[in-house]
ZAMARGU-4260 file (C-alpha; in steps of 0.2 Angstrom, whole numbers, plus 5000, padded with zeros to 4 digits):
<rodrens>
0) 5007/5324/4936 | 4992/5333/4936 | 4989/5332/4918 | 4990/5314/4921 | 4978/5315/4934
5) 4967/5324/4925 | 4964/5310/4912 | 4962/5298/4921 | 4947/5305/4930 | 4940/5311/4916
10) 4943/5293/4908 | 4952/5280/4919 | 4952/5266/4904 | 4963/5278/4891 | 4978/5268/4888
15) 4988/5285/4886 | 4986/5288/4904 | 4999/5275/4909 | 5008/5283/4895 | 5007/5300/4906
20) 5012/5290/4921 | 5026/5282/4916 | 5034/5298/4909 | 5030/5307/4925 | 5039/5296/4932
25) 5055/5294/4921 | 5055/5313/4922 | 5052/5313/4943 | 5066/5302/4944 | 5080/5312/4933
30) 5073/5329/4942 | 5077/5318/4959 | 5094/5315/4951 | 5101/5331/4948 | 5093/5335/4964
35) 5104/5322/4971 | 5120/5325/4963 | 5120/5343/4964 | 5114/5344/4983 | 5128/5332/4986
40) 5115/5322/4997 | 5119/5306/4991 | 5106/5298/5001 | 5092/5306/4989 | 5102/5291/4974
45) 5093/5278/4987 | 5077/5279/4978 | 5083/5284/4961 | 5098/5270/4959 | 5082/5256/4966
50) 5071/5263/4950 | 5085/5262/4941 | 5090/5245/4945 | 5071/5238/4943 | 5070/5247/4926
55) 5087/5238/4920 | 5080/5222/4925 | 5064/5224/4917 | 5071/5229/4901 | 5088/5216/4902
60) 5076/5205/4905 | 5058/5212/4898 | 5058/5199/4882 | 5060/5182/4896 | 5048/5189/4907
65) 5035/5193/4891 | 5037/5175/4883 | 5033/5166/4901 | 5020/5180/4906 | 5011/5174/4888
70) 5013/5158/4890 | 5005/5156/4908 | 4992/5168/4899 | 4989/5156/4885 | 4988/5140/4896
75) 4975/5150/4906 | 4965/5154/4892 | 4969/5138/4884 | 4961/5131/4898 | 4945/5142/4903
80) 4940/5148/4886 | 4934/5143/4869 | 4951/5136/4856 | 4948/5151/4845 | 4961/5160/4836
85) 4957/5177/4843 | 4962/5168/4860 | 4977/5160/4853 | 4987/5175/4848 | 4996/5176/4865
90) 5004/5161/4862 | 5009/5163/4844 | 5014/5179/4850 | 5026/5169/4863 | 5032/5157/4849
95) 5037/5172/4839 | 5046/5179/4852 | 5055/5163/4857 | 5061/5162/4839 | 5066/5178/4840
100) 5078/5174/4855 | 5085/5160/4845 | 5087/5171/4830 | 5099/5183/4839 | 5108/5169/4848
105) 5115/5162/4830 | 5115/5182/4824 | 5129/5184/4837 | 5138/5166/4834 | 5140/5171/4816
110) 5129/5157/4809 | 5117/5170/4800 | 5119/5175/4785 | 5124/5194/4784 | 5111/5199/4770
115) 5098/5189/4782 | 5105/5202/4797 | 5100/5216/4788 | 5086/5213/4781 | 5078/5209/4796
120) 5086/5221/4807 | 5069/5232/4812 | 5067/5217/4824 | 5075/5223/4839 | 5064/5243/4838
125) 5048/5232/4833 | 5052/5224/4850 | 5055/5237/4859 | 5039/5247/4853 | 5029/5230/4859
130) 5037/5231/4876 | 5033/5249/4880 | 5016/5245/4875 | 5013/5228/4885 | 5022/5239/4901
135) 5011/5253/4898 | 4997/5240/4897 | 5002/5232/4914 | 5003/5249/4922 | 4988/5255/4918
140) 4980/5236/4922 | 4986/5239/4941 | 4979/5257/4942 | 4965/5253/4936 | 4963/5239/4951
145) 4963/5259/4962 | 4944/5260/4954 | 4931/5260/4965 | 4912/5264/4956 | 4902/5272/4969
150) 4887/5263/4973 | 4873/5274/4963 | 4875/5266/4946 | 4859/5265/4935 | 4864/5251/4925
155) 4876/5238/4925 | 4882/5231/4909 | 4891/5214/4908 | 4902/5213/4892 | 4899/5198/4881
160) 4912/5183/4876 | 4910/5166/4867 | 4905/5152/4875 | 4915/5135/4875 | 4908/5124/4862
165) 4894/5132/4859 | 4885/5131/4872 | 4897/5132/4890 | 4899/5149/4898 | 4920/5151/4901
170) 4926/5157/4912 | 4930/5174/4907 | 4912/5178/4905 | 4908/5170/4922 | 4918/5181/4931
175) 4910/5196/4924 | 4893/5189/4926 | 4899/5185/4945 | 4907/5203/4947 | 4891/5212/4940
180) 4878/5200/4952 | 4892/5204/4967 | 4890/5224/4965 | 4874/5221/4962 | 4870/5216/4979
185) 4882/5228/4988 | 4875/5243/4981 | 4858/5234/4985 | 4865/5234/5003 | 4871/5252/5002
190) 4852/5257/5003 | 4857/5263/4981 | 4845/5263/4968 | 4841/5246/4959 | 4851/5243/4943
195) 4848/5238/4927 | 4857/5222/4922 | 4861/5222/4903 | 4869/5206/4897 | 4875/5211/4879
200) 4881/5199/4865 | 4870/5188/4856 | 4872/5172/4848 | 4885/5167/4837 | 4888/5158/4821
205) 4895/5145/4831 | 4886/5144/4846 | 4872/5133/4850 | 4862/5144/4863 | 4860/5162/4864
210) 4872/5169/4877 | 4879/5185/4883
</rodrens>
């Protein structure tokens, strides 16, 4: 825990931290465990068989949830950003993974081909490699929410993002530009020192006007 700790106030946007967390807290909970079992205090498995239970159904049920957390991403995106492909990979990566459902459904009713089975039979740690990493994503996404600059920031730089046809800022890009103006004013209000608002970016091949 405190190596964990460690990183993420040295850097809080390291993916490996949620890495660190999440094994801090595989390992809290077997210590609780045999804590539990040997201690004969069975009300010290409370907590341990509820972590249990949610980490069951996340992982019976971690592909559905994925393929609907994706899709909801990509109709978001679909709807607020530019139709590129960078931005449509969350939804091929749903289709994929719905096929992949279908796949094991006929695997188990026999309609598969055995040869077909085995060559593609890296499927199911390929998956489960994807998952870690999407829940390690998500873990570190909500930890993240924890961080709170303190107002004595010299700059603030807004990240840049296409724009929708060329030439209308999406949504993505406004809520920065929104975020950025917001902290702006509060460590205005604070009595800090004045920031430097850096827009960075420039103007694509594909856009009409020069954006951030």
């Amino acid at each position: 825990m405190v190596f964990s700790l460690t990183n993420y106030f040295h850097e809080r946007r390291r993916l490996s931290n949620g890495i660190w967390l999440n094994g801090f807290v595989l390992c809290a909970g077997g210590w609780l465990l045999i804590v539990a079992v040997s201690s004969g205090q069975m009300w010290l498995l409370i907590p341990i068989l509820l972590l249990g239970l949610v980490l069951l159904v996340a992982f019976a049920l971690g592909i559905y949830g994925l393929i609907i957390f994706l899709l909801h991403n990509a109709r978001q995106v679909w709807r607020r950003e530019s139709h590129s492909l960078a931005n449509l990979l969350g939804l091929l990566l749903a289709l994929g993974l719905s096929i992949y459902v279908i796949w094991q459904a006929l695997v188990l009713q026999g309609v598969i081909p055995s040869p077909l089975v085995w060559l593609f039979s890296f499927m199911p740690s390929l998956l489960f490699y994807i998952f870690l990493n999407v829940w390690n994503f998500l873990t570190m996404s909500l930890v993240y929410q924890l961080n709170r600059p303190r107002y004595r920031q010299q700059a603030i730089v807004v990240l840049g993002a296409g724009l929708i046809d060329g030439e209308r800022v999406s949504g993505l890009l406004a809520g920065r530009i929104k975020r950025a103006i917001t902290f702006y004013q509060q460590q205005q209000a604070k009595g800090g020192p004045t920031p430097l608002l850096v827009f960075s970016g420039g103007q694509g091949s594909d856009a009409t006007v020069c954006g951030a």
